[in-house]
C-alpha positions, 0 to 999 in steps of 0.5 A, spaced: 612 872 795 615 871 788 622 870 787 626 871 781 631 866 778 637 869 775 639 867 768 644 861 768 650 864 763 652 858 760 647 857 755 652 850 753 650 847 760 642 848 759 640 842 754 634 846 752 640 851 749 636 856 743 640 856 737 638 861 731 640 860 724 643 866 721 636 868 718 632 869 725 638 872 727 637 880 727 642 885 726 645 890 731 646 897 730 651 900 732 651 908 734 657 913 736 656 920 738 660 925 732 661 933 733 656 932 740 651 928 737 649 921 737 649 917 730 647 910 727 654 908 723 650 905 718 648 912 716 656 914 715 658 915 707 663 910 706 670 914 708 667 915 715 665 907 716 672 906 714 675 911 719 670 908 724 672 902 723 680 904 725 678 907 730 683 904 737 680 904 744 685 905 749 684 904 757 686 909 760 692 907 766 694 910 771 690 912 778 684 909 776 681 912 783 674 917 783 673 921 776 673 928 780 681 926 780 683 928 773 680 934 773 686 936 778 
């Protein structure tokens, strides 16, 4: 039976480390999901890139229990 190896998180631990130059390196893109539907933001003109951008993610406190409880 094989079995699998995890992958080691601390890539500064393992001599045989890969590091990339910024030129081998590939950008991400990022989507978010505006009026129902999913959108790459690269494709917003550049007033919703800025609102997209200043946008404030919050967690929510309270009673963090199971999610049938805020429907209450």
């Amino acid at each position: 039976m094989n079995s699998i190896n995890p992958i080691k998180p601390e890539l500064t631990d393992c001599p045989e480390a890969i590091t990339l130059s910024d030129a081998e390196r590939q950008p991400c893109e990022v989507w978010t999901r505006v009026m129902g539907y999913h959108r790459p933001v690269s494709s917003f003109n550049h007033g919703k890139q800025s609102e997209f951008r200043e946008r404030t993610f919050f967690v929510e406190s309270g009673n963090q229990n199971a999610a049938g409880d805020a429907h209450r």
